[in-house]
Structure formats: structure tokens, C-alpha cells
N, C-alpha and C positions, 0 to 999 in steps of 0.2 A: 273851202276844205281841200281842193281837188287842188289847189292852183298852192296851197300851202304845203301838202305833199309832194311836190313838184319841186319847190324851193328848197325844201328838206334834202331828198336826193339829192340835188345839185349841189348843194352844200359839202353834203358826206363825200363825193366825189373831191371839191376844193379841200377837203380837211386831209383826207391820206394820197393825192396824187400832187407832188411839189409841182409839176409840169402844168397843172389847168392855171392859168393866171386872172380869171374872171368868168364869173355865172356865163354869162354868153358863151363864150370859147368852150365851156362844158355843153349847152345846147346846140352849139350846132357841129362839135367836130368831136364828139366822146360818143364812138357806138355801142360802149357798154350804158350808157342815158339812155340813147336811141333804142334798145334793146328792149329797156325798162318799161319806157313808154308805150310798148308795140303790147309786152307781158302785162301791164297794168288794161289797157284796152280788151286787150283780148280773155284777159282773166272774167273780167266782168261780163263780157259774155257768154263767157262759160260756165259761169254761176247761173245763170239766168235760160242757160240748159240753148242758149245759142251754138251747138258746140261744132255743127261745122264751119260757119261763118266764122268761128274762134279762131279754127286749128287753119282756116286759109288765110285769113289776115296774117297770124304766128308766122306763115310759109313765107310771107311777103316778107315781113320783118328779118326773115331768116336771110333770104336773099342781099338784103340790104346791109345788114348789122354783121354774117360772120357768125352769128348767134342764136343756139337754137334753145328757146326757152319752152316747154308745153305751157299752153294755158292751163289745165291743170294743177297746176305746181301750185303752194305755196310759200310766200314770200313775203318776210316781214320790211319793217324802214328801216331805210337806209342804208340799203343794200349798194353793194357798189361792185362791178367789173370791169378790174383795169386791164386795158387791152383788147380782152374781149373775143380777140379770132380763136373759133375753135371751142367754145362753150357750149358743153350741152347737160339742160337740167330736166330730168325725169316729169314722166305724170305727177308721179305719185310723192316728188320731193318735198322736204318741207325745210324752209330756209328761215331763220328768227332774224331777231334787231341787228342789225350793225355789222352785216357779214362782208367777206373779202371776198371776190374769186377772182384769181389771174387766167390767161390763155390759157387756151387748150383744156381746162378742169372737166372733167365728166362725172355729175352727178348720174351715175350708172345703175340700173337693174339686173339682177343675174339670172330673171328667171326665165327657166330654158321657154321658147316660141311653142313647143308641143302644147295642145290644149290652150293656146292662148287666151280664149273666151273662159277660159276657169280662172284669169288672174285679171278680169275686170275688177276696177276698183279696190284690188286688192292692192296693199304696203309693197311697193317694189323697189324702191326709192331711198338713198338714203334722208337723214334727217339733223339740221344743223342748228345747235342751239345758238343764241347770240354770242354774239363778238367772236366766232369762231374765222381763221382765216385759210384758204386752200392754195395752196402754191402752185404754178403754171406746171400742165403737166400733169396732174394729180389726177390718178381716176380711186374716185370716191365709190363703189360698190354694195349694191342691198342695200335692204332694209335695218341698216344699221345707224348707230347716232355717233354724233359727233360732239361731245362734252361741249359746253360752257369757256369759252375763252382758249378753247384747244390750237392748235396750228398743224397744220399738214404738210410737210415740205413737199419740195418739186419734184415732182416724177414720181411719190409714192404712188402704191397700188394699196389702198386700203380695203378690206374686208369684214373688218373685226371694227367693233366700240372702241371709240378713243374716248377714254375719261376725260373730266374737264379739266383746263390748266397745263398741259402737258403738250409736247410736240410730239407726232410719227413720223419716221423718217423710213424712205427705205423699199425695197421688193422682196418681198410681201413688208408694210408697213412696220416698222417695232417704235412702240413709244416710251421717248426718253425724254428728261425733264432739261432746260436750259443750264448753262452752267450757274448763272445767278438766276436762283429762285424768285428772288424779289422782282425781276422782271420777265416774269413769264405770262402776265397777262395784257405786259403791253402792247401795238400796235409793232408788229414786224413785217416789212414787205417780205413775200413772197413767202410766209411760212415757217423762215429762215434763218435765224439769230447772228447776228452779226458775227459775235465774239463765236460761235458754234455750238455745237453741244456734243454729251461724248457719246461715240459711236457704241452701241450695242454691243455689236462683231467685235470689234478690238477690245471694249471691256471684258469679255466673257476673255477673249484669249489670253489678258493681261491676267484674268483669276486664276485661271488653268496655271498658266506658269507660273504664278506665285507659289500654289501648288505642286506644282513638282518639283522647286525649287526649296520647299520644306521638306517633301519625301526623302531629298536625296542628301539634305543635313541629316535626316534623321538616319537615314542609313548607312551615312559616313560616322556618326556617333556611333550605332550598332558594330560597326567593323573594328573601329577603334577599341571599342571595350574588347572583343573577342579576339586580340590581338594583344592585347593587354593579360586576359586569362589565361592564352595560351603560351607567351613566353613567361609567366608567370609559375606555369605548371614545370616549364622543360629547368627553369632556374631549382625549383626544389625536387624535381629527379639525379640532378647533376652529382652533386657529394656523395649520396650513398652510390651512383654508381661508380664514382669514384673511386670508393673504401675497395667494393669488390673487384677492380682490375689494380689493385694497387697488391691484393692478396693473392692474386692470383698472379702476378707477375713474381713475387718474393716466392710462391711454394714453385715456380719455375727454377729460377735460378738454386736451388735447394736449399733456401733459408738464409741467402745474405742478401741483404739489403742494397 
């Protein structure tokens, strides 16, 4: 069982890194493996209430790998970290099947150090369902979840629930959807979508001036009529004022024409 969980990771590492080129080459020169292996050790004795012998082996591992995993954490198969330097995942995270994370990620807690013995064991962590992937760079914050097949690109600052299916992009994170829907739950390095997706910020500015761009027909149509009514009006004042300086010029001259 132990040695078949073993081949599994390794595998999930060969399936989304084109650069591993054989099970070996992943065992001894991939420290997001190395990492795995140190968290799988050290998890199980942390279940088992071993937990400073846990959090000193972790320390070892940390040294070695670049990689700070708590034993604490949970963590489903087939997980994978490519890269690896610069990862660090909370007590209290909880990671599903088939997850992604690049360099530098920080599954992060925000709760303030005051009182710290009042947030033992308490949700600090965020929480990532399967197939969700995190882009290098990315700090993931709180006790928050991470949808079902979600992506986080790089360098977001997440705070807030990301639905499932959907990318966040961004500081403070905003979630927009790829530009082809049909592939939003595939496999994307780094969070990322090739083709891209459309920016929030530029969407919203692009509504705005559609918008003022209707306002200001509309209020070129209002000018126009009201230029319309008013030489309208001076056209039917003209004639009669006409008649009276036309009579007024003949009772000048004393009656001739």
C-alpha cells in the first residue's frame, strides 16, 4: 500500500512536468517528491500524537527540500510541487486529490499572534478542493476554500472563496472565467491560460465608456431636437413681425408705399 502510494505520486509528478523523463530522475532530483515524502512521514506521526519528533524531522526536511510543509496539514493523492523553493503550507491546510502548487505559494493564516494559544486547533488555513492548481507566487490566505478545479494565477493575493471552475487573477485576487469555457477545467501550468483571460480592471473600464459613450448620443439627440424647436419657433415669429414693421414703415413715410 505504502510503496503503491509512492508510485502514484511519482507518476502524478511524470503526468504534468514534460521535464521528469523517468520514475527515478523524479526520486532522487524532484524536491517537491522529496518534500512529500518527509510530509507523509512526518504526518503519521503526528496523528499518532508524536508531535515533536514530527515538527523536527518537518525542520530537517525543510532544510533539505526549500519546503515547509507542517505536519499537521492535510493532504490528499497526488499532489504535486513543481519547483518547490519557497512553499509553505499551514497547520491547519487542507489540500484534496490532484492538486498543483508552484514556487514560492503560501498557503497562509491571518490570524493575528495575540492570544495565539486561543487559535490551537482552530481553521487558519486555507482549504483546496481537487484538481485545484496555484500559480508560483500566489499567497492563498485564511480560512478560506478554494473551489473544485479553480486556478489561481501568479502572484495573486487571495483572501476571499474562489468558486469552482473559474480562475483569480490579481492584488487583491478577482475571479474571471477563461476565455473558452470548455476549457476551464483542464490542466494549466502555473494557473495561467495560455490563450488569457479578460482582465476585470479593463472590463469594467471598457463598460464605463460604452456608457458614456451612450450618454453623450443621447445628449447630442436632446440638443438636436432643442435646436430644432427653437429655430422652429423664430421661423413662425418672422411674418407677423414682418406685417408690423412693413406698417410701420408706410404710416412713416405718410401713406406711400
Amino acid at each position: 500500500m505504502i510503496f503503491k502510494r509512492f508510485k502514484e505520486d511519482i507518476d502524478a509528478f511524470l503526468a504534468r512536468d514534460p521535464a521528469a523523463r523517468s520514475r527515478f530522475e523524479v526520486a532522487l532530483c524532484y524536491p517537491g517528491y522529496h518534500a512529500l515524502l518527509f510530509y507523509r512521514l512526518t504526518n503519521m506521526l503526528w496523528r499518532n500524537n508524536w508531535r515533536l519528533l514530527a515538527r523536527f524531522i518537518s525542520s530537517i526536511g525543510k532544510l533539505f527540500t526549500m519546503i515547509e510543509i507542517h505536519p499537521g496539514a492535510e493532504i490528499g493523492r497526488r499532489f504535486v510541487i513543481d519547483h518547490g523553493s519557497g512553499v509553505v503550507i499551514g497547520e491547519t491546510s487542507i489540500i484534496g486529490d490532484d492538486v498543483t502548487l508552484y514556487h514560492d505559494v503560501t498557503l497562509g493564516g491571518v490570524s493575528p499572534s495575540v492570544d495565539s494559544h486561543m487559535q490551537v486547533d482552530q481553521k487558519r488555513h486555507p482549504t483546496l478542493a481537487n484538481d485545484v492548481i496555484i500559480g508560483s507566487g500566489a499567497q492563498v490566505l485564511g480560512p478560506i476554500t478554494i473551489g473544485e478545479s479553480a486556478r489561481v494565477g501568479a502572484n495573486a493575493v487571495v483572501h476571499k472563496d474562489v468558486p469552482a471552475g473559474v480562475t483569480a487573477v490579481g492584488i487583491p485576487a478577482r475571479v474571471v472565467m477563461p476565455r473558452d469555457k470548455k476549457k476551464a477545467k483542464e490542466f494549466v501550468a502555473y494557473g495561467e491560460p495560455v490563450e488569457g483571460v479578460p482582465d476585470p480592471v479593463l472590463r469594467t473600464i471598457e463598460d464605463l465608456r460604452q456608457q458614456v459613450t451612450t450618454l453623450m448620443n443621447h445628449v447630442s439627440e436632446l440638443e438636436s431636437r432643442l435646436e430644432g424647436d427653437s429655430s422652429g419657433e423664430d421661423n413662425a415669429a418672422t411674418p407677423s413681425g414682418g406685417k408690423v414693421n412693413k406698417k410701420k414703415a408706410v404710416a412713416a413715410s405718410g401713406g406711400k408705399s
